[in-house]
C-alpha positions in Angstrom: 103.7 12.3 171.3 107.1 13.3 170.4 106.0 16.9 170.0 104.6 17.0 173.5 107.9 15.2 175.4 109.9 18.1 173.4 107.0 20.7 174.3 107.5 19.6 178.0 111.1 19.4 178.3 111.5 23.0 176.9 108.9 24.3 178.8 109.5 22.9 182.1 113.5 24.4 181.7 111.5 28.0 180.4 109.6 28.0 183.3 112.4 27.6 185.6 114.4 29.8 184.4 111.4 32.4 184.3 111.1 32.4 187.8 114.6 32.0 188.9 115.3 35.3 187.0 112.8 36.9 188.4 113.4 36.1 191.3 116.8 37.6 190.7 115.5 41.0 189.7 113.2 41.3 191.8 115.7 40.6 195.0 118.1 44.1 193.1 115.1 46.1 193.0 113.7 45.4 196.0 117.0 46.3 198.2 116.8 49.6 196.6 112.7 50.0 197.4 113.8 48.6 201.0 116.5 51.0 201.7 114.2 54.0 200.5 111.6 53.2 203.3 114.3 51.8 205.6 115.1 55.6 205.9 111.9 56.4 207.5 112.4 53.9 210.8 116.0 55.2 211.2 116.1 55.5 215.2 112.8 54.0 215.6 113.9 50.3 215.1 111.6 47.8 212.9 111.3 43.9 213.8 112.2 41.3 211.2 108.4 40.2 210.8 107.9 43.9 209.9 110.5 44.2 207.5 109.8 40.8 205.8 105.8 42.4 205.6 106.9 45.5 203.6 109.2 43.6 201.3 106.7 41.0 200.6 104.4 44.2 200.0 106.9 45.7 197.6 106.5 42.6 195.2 103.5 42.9 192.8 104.6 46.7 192.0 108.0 45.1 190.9 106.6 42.5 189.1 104.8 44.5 186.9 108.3 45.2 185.5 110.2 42.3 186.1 108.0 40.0 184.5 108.7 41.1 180.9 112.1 41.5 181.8 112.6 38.1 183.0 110.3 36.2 180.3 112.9 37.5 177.6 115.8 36.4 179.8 114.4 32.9 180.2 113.9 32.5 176.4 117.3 33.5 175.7 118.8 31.6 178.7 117.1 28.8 177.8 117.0 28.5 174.1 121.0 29.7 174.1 121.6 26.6 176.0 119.9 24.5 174.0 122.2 25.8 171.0 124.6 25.1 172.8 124.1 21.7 173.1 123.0 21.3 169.6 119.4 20.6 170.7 118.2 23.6 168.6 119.6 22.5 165.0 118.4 19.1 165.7 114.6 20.4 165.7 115.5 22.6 162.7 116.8 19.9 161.1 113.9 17.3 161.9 111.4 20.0 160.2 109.8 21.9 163.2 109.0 25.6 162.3 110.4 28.5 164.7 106.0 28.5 165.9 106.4 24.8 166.8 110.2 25.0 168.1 108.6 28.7 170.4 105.5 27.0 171.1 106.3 26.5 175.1 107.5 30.7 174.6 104.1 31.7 173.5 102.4 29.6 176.2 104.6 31.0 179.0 104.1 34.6 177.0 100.2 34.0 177.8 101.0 33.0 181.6 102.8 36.3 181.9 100.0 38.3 180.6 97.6 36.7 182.9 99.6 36.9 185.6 100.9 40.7 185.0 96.8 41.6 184.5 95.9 40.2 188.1 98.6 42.0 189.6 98.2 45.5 187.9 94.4 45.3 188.5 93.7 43.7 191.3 97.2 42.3 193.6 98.8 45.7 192.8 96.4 48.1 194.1 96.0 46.1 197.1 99.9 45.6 198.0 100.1 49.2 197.6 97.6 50.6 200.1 98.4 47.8 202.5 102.0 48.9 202.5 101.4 52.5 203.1 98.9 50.7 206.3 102.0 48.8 207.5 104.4 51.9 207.1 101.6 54.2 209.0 101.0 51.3 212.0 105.2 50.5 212.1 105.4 54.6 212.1 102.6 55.0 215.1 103.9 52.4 217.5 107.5 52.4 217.1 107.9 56.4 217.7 106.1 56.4 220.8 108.1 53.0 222.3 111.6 54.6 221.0 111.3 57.2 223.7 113.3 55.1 226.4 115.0 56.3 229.9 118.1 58.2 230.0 119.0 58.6 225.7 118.6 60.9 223.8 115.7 60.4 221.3 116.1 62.2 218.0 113.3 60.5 215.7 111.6 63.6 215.4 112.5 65.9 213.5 114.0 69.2 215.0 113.1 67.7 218.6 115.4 66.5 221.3 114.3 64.3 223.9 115.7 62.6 227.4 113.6 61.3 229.8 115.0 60.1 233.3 113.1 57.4 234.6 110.3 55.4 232.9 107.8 54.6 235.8 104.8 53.0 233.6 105.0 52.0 230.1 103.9 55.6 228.4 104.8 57.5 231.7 108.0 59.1 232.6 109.1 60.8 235.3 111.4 63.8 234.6 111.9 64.6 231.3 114.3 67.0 228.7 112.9 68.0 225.7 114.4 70.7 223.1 112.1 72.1 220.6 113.7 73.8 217.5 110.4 73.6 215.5 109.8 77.3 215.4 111.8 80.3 215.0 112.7 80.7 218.7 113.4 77.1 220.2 112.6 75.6 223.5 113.5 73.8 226.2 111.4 72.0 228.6 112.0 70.5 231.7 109.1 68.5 233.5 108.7 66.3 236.8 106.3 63.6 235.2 104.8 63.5 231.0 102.5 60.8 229.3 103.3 60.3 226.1 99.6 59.6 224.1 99.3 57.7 220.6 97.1 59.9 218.5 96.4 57.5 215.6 93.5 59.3 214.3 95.1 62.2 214.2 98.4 60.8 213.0 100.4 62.7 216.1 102.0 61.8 219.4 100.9 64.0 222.3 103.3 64.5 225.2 101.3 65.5 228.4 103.7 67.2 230.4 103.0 68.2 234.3 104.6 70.5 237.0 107.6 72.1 234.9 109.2 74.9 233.2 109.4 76.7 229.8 112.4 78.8 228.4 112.0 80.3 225.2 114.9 81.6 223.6 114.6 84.5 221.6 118.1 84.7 218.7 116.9 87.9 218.0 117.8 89.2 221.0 120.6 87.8 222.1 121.3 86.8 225.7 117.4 87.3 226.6 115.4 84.1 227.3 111.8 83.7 228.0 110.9 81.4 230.8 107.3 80.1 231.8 106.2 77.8 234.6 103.2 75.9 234.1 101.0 73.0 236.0 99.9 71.0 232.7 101.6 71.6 228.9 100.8 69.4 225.7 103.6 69.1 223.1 102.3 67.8 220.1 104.4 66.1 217.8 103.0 65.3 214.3 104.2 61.8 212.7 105.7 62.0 209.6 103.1 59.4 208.1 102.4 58.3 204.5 99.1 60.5 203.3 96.1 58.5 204.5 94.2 58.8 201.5 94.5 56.7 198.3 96.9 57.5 195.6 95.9 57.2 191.9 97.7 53.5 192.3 95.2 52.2 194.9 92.5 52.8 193.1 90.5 49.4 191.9 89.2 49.1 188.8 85.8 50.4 188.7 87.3 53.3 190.9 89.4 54.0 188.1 86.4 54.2 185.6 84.5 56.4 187.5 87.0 58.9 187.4 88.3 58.5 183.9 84.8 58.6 182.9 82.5 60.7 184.9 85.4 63.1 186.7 87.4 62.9 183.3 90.6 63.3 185.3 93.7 62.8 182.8 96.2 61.1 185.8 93.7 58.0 186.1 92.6 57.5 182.3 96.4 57.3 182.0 97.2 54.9 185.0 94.2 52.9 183.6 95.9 52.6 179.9 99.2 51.8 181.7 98.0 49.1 184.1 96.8 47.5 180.3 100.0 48.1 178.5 102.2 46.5 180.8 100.9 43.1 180.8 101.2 42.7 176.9 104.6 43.5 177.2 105.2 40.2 178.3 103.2 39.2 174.9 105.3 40.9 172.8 108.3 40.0 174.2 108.1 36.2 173.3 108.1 37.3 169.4 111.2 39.2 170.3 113.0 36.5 171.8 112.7 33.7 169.0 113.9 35.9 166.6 116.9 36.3 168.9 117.8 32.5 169.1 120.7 33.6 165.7 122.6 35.7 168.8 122.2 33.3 172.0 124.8 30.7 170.2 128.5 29.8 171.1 130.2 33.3 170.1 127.1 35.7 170.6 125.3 34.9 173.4 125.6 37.6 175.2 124.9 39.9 172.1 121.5 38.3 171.9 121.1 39.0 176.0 122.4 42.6 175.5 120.1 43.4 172.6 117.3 42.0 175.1 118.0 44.1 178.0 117.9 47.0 175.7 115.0 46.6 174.6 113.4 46.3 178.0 115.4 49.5 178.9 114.4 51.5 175.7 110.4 50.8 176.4 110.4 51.8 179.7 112.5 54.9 179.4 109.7 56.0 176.5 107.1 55.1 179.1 108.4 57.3 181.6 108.6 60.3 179.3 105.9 59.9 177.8 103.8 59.9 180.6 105.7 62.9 182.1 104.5 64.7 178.7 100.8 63.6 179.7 100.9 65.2 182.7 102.2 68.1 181.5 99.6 68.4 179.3 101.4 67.8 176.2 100.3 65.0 175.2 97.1 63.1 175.2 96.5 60.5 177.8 95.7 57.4 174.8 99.3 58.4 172.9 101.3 58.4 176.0 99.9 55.2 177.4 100.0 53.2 174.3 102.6 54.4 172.0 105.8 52.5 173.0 103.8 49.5 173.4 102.4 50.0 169.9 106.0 50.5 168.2 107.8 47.7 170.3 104.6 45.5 169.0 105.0 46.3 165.5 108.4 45.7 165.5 108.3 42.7 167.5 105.5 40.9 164.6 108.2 42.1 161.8 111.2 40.6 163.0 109.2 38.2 164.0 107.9 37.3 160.5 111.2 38.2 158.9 112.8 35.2 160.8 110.2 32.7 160.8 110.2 33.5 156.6 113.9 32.9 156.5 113.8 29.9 158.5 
């Protein structure tokens, strides 16, 4: 009985802490994801319900590596405070082995795994092609409703536009447009344009009627080209996400199938990588006990550095190492496998060489 009060007043403080922290992370990484795609609406605009959508999509990515990350901080956190308070020598002293005193670690250690498999086969895949949806529809209906009487829109690139009056909700009446897009630019005046959504087609087509065309030629200087015309289309292509899946949508029998019968090196490794990142969060709870020494009164932030650098460490080797495979240096099963295999091993030693001093 006593056992389980102690099991579920450390665990219940782990667990809290675990998600505080990463909620934490998460919130720093996210604002950096956020302000990357923020970049695409820039004078397009994007509601709050929008923008709440694509963070809440950005999640399950980041918490494939936040997860580890913030386990090992919650150990520390947590078990440093209970050395703090004297807690920890107390269940030394009463006999409980560092496996007993870390039991509610290895349980939340399992959680994560669970958890971090979910999302990197299943949750992840789906956030990720749902985002690049939301970014596509946000991209397609916002472009086309930024074009607004008497301002100068800019949203596309290398094009200038300025209608005059807005008689209908795509139709205009009297309309500017400057075209730099090709090597001599344009200008284009028109009595009346409908702007059409092309959503298949990923474009925005601008129907202009009863207006004029100068081309200006920089070659020759002083010489313009100019062109009257009844009906003119300007199309202006979006610039959209690609509408196909990416190698981190794919499911995981899609994955298979091309690991297996297409033998394609980019999704054998994403496979082995979507595996290896959950049992970080494994490993990690054998690197925190062994910690505990550090996370006292005078070195509690030595035990917290030594943490975050072994988080950083890992995923720096991950990141190389899977540059190397798709370079072709390196085979797929080494460069998906091999830091988790050394931080394992070393994790079990230190591990065992505490637990045997203790």
């Amino acid at each position: 009985m006593k056992i389980s009060i102690i099991f579920k007043y450390i665990f219940k403080e782990l667990f809290l802490t675990f998600l505080l922290g990463l909620a934490f992370i998460n919130s720093i990484l996210m604002m950096n994801n956020l302000f990357s795609i923020s970049k695409k609406f820039l004078g397009v605009g994007i509601s709050f319900i929008d923008f709440f959508t694509l963070a809440l999509l950005l999640q399950p990515q980041l918490m494939l590596l936040t997860i580890p990350i913030a386990l090992l901080l919650s150990i520390l956190i947590t078990y440093g405070r209970l050395s703090i308070d004297s807690e920890l020598i107390i269940l030394r002293a009463s006999g409980m082995s560092l496996v007993r005193i870390g039991k509610p670690v290895f349980t939340t250690g399992v959680l994560c795994f669970v958890l971090g498999l979910f999302i990197s086969f299943y949750l992840g895949p789906f956030s990720v092609s749902k985002l690049r949806e939301k970014i596509n529809e946000i991209m397609s209906t916002r472009l086309s409703l930024s074009i607004k009487e008497g301002i100068f829109n800019t949203a596309f690139e290398h094009i200038v536009i300025m209608p005059r009056e807005k008689t209908s909700q795509n139709t205009f009446e009297g309309i500017f447009i400057y075209d730099g897009r090709k090597k001599d630019p344009a200008v284009i005046w028109a009595r009346e344009c409908i702007v059409a959504l092309q959503k298949d087609l990923g474009s925005i087509n601008i129907q202009l009627k009863n207006g004029t065309l100068h081309f200006m030629h920089l070659v020759k200087e002083d010489t313009v080209t100019e062109i009257a015309f009844d009906k003119y289309t300007l199309s202006l292509k979006l610039d959209l996400p690609n509408t196909t899946k990416n190698i981190h949508e794919l499911s995981l029998r899609e994955l298979l199938h091309r690991t297996q019968e297409m033998k394609d090196v980019g999704a054998a490794l994403e496979f082995h990588r979507r595996l290896s990142l959950p049992i970080v969060s494994l490993l990690l709870m054998f690197v925190g006990l062994p910690l505990l020494p550090m996370t006292g009164k005078t070195g509690r932030l030595w035990g917290l550095s030594i943490g975050l650098s072994v988080c950083v460490i890992y995923y720096m080797a991950s990141i190389y190492l899977d540059n190397m495979v798709r370079a072709g240096k390196l085979h797929h099963i080494i460069g998906g496998w091999a830091p988790t295999v050394l931080l394992g091993i070393g994790a079990v030693a230190v591990f065992y060489r505490t637990a045997k001093r203790l």
